[in-house]
MMTF fields as JSON, N, C-alpha, C and O atoms, coordinates in Angstrom:
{
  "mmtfVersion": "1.0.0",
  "mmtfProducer": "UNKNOWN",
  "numBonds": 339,
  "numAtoms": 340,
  "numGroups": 85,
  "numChains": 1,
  "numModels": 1,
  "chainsPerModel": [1],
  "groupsPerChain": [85],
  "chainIdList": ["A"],
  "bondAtomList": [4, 2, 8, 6, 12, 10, 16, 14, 20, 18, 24, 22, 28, 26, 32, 30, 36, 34, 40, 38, 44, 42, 48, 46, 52, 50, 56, 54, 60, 58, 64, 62, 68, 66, 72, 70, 76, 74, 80, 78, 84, 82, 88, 86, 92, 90, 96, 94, 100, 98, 104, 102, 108, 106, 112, 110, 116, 114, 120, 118, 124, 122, 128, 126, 132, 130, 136, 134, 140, 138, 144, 142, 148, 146, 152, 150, 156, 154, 160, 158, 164, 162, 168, 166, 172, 170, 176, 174, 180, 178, 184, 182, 188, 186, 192, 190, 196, 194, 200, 198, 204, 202, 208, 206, 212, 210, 216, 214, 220, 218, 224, 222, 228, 226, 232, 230, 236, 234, 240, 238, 244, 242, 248, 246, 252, 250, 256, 254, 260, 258, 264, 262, 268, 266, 272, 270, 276, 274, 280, 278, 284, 282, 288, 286, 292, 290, 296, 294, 300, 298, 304, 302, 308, 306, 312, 310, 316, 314, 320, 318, 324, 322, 328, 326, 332, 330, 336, 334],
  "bondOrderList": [1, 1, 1, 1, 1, 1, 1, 1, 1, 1, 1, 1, 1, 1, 1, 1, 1, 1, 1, 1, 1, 1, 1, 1, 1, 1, 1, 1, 1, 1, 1, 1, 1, 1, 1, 1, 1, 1, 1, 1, 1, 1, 1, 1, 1, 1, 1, 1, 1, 1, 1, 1, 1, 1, 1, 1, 1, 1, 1, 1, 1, 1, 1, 1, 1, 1, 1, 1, 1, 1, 1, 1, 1, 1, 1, 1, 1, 1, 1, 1, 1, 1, 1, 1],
  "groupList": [{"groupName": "UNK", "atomNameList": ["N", "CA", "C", "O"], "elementList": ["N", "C", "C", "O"], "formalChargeList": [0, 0, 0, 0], "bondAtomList": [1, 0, 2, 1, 3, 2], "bondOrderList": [1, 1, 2], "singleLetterCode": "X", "chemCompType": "L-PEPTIDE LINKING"}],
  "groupTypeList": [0, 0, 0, 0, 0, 0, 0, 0, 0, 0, 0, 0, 0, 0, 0, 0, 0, 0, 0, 0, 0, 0, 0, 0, 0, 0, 0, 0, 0, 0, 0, 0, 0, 0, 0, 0, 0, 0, 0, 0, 0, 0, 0, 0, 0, 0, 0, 0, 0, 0, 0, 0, 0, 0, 0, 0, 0, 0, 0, 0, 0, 0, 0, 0, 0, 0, 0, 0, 0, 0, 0, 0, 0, 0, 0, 0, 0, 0, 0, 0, 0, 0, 0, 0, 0],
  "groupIdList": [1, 2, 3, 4, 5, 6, 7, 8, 9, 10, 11, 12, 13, 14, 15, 16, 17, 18, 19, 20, 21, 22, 23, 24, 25, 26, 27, 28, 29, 30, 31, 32, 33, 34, 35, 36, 37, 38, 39, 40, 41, 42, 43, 44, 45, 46, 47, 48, 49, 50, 51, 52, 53, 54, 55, 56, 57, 58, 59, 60, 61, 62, 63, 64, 65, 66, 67, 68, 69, 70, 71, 72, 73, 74, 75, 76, 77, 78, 79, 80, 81, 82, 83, 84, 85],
  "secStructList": [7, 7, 7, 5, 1, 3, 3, 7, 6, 6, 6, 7, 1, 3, 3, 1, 3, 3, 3, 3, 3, 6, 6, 6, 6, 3, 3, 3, 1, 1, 2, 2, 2, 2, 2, 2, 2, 2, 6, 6, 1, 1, 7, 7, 6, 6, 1, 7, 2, 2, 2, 2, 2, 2, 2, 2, 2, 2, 6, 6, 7, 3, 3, 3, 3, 3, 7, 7, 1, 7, 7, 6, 6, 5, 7, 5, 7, 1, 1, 7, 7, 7, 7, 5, 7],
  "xCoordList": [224.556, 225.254, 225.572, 224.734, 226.783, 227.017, 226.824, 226.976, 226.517, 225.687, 226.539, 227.051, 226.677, 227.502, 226.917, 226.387, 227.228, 226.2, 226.373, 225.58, 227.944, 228.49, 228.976, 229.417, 229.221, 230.1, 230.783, 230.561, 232.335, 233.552, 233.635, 233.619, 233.695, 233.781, 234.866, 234.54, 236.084, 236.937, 236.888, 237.455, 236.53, 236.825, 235.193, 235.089, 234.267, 232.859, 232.568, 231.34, 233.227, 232.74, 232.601, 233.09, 231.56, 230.902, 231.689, 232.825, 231.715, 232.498, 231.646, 230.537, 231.799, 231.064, 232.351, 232.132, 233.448, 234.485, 235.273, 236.013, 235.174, 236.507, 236.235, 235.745, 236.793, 237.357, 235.557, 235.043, 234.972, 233.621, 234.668, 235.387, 234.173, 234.55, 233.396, 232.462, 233.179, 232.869, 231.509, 231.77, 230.441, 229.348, 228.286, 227.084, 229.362, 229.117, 228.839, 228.048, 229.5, 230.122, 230.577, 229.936, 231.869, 232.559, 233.021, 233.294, 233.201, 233.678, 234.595, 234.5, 235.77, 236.813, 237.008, 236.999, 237.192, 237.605, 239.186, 239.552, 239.845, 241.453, 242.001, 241.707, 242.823, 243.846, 244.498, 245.02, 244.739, 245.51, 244.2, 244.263, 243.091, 242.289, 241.757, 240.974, 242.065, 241.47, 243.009, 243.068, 243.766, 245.316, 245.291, 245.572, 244.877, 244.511, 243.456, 243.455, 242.446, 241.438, 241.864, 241.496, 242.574, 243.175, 244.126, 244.138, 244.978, 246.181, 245.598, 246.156, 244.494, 243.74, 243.143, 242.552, 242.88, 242.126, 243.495, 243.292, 244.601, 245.669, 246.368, 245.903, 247.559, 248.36, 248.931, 249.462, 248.814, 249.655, 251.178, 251.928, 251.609, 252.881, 254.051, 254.295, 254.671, 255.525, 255.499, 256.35, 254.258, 254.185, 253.709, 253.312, 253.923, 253.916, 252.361, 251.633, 252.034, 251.003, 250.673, 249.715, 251.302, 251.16, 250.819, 249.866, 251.567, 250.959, 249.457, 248.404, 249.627, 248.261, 247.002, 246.451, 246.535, 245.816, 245.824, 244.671, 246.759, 246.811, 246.155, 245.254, 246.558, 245.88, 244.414, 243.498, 244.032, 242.737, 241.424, 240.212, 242.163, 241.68, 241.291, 240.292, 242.096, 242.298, 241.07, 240.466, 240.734, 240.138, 238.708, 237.705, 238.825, 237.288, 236.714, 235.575, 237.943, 237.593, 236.651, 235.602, 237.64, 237.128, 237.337, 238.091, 236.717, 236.909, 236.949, 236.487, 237.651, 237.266, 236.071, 235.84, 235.275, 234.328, 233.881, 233.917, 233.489, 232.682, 231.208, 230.572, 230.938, 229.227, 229.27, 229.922, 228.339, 227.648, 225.893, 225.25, 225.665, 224.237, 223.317, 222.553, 223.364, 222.95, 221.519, 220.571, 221.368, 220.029, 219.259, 219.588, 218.156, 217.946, 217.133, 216.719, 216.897, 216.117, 216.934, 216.449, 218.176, 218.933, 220.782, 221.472, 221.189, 222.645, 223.238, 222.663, 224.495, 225.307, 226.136, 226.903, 226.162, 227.033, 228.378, 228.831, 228.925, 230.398, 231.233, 232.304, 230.374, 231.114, 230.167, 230.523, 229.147, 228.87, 227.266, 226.661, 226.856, 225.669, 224.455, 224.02, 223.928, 222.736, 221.183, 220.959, 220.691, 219.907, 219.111, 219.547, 217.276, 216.422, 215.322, 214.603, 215.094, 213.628, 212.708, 211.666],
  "yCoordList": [96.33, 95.686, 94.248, 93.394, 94.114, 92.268, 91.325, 91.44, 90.645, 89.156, 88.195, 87.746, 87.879, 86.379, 85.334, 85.242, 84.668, 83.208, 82.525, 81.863, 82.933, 82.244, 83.077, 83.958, 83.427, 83.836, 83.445, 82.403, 84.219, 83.313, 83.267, 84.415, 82.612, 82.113, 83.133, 83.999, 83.127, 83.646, 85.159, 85.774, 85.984, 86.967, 87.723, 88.681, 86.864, 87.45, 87.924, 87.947, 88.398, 89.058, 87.576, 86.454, 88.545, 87.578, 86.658, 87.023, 85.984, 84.773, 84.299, 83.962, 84.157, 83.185, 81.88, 81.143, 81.809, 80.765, 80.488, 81.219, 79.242, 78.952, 77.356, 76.442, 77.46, 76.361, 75.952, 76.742, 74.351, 74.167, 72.811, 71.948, 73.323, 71.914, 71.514, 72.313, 69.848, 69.047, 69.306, 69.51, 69.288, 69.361, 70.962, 70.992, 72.171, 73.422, 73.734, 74.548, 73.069, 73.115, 74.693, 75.569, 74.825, 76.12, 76.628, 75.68, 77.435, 78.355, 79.346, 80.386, 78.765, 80.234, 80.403, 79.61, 81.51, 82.231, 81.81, 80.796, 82.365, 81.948, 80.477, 80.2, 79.957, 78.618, 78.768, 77.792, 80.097, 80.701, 80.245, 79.385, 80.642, 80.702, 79.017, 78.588, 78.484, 76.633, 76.574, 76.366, 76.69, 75.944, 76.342, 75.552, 77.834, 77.827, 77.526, 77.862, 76.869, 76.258, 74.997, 74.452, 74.282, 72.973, 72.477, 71.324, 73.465, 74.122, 74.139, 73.826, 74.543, 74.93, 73.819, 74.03, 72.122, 71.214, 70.713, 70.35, 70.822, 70.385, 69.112, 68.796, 68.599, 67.519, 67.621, 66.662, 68.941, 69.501, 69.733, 69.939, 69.75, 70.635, 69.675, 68.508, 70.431, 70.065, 69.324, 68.664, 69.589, 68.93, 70.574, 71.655, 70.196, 71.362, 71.241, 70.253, 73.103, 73.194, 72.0, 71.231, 71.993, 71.377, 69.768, 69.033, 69.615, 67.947, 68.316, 68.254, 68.733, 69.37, 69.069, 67.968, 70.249, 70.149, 68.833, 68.484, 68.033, 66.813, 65.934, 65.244, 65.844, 64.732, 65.398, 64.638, 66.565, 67.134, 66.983, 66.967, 66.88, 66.828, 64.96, 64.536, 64.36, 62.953, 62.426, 61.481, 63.062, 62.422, 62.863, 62.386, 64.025, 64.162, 65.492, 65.923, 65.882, 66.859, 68.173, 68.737, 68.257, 70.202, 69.978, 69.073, 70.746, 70.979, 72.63, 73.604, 72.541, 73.739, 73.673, 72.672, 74.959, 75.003, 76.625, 77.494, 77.02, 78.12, 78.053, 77.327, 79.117, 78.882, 80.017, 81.058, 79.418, 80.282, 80.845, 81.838, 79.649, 80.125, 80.731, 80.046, 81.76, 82.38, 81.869, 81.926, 81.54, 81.463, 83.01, 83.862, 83.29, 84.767, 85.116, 86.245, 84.002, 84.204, 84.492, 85.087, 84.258, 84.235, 84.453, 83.532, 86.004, 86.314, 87.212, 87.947, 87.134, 88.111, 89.299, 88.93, 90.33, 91.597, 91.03, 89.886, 92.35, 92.272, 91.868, 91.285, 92.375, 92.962, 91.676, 91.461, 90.912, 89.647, 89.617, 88.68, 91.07, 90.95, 90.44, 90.894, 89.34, 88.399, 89.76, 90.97, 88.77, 89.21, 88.251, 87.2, 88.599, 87.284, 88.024, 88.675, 88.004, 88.184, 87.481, 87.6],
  "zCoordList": [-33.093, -32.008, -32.424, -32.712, -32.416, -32.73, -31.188, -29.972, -31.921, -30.842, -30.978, -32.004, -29.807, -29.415, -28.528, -27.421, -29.432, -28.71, -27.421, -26.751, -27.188, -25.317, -24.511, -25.25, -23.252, -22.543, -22.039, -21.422, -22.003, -21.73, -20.239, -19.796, -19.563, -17.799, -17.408, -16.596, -17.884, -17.258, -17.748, -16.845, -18.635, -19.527, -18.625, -17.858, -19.119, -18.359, -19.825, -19.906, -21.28, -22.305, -23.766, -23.895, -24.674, -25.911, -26.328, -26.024, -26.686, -27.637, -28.764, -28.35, -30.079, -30.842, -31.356, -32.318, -30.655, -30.22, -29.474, -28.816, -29.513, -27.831, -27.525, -28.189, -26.188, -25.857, -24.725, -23.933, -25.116, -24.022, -23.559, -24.062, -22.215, -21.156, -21.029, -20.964, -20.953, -20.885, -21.99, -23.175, -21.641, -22.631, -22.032, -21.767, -21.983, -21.904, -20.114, -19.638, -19.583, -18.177, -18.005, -17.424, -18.671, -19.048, -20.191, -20.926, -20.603, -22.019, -21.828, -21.176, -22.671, -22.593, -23.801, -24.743, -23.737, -25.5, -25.411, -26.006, -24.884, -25.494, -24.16, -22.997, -25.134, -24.357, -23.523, -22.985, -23.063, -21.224, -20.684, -19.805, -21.031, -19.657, -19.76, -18.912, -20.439, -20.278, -19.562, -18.35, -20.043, -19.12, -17.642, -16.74, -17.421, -15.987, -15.209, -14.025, -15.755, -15.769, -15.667, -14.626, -16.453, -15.969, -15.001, -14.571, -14.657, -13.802, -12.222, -11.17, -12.447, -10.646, -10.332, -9.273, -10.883, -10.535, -9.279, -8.121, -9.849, -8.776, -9.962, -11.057, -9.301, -9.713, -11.036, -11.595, -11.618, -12.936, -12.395, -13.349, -11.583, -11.448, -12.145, -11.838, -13.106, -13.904, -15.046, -15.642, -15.24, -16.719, -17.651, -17.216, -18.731, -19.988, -20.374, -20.471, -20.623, -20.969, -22.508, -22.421, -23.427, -24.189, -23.471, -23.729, -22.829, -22.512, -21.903, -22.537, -20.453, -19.664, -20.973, -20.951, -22.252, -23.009, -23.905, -24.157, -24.437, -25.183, -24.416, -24.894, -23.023, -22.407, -22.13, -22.448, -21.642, -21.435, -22.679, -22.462, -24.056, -24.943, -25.226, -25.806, -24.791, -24.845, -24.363, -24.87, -23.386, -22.568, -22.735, -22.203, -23.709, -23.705, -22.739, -22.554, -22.266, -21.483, -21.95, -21.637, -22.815, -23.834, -25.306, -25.664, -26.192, -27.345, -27.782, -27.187, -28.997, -29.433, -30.482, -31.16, -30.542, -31.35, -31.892, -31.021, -33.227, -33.274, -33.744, -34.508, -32.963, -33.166, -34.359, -34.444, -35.227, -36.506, -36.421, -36.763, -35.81, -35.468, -34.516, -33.836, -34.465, -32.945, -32.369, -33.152, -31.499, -30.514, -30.541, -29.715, -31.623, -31.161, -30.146, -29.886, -29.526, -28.041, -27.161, -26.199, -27.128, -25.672, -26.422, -26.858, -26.353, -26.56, -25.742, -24.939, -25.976, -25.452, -26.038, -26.927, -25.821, -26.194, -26.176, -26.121, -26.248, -26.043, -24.832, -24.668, -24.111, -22.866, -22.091, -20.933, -22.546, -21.836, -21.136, -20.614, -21.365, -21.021, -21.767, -22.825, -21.001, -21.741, -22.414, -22.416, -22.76, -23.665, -24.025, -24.496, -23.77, -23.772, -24.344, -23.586, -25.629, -26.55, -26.322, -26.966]
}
């Protein structure tokens, strides 16, 4: 069974990469689900996803990252279900 070190907020399934807001607040595996994630705070309307993330990133909001090293006390499957040795 492969192990993944996060679960994605919006997806609910494994990730060992993606997008962490703020300092592991939230985690999405793909950049739709951070843009609608940034999209639902309000006061986006009409600006481009590309700006939306430049400034989100600016500011310190989110990064991208992959994890290599698993926690083997505490992972997730595929499909997102935890797992605690």
């Amino acid at each position: 069974m492969k192990k993944f070190a996060r679960r994605c907020d919006a997806t609910g399934r494994g990730m060992n990469e993606g997008y962490v807001v703020g300092d592991g607040e939230l985690y999405f595996s793909d950049v739709e689900h951070l843009i609608i994630w940034l999209r639902n705070r309000g006061g986006m309307d009409g600006l481009s996803d590309e700006f939306i993330l430049d400034e989100a990133y600016n500011e310190d909001e989110y990064y991208y990252t992959e994890w290599e090293v698993l926690d083997e006390d505490e992972w997730y499957d595929e499909d997102g279900n935890e797992f605690n040795n």
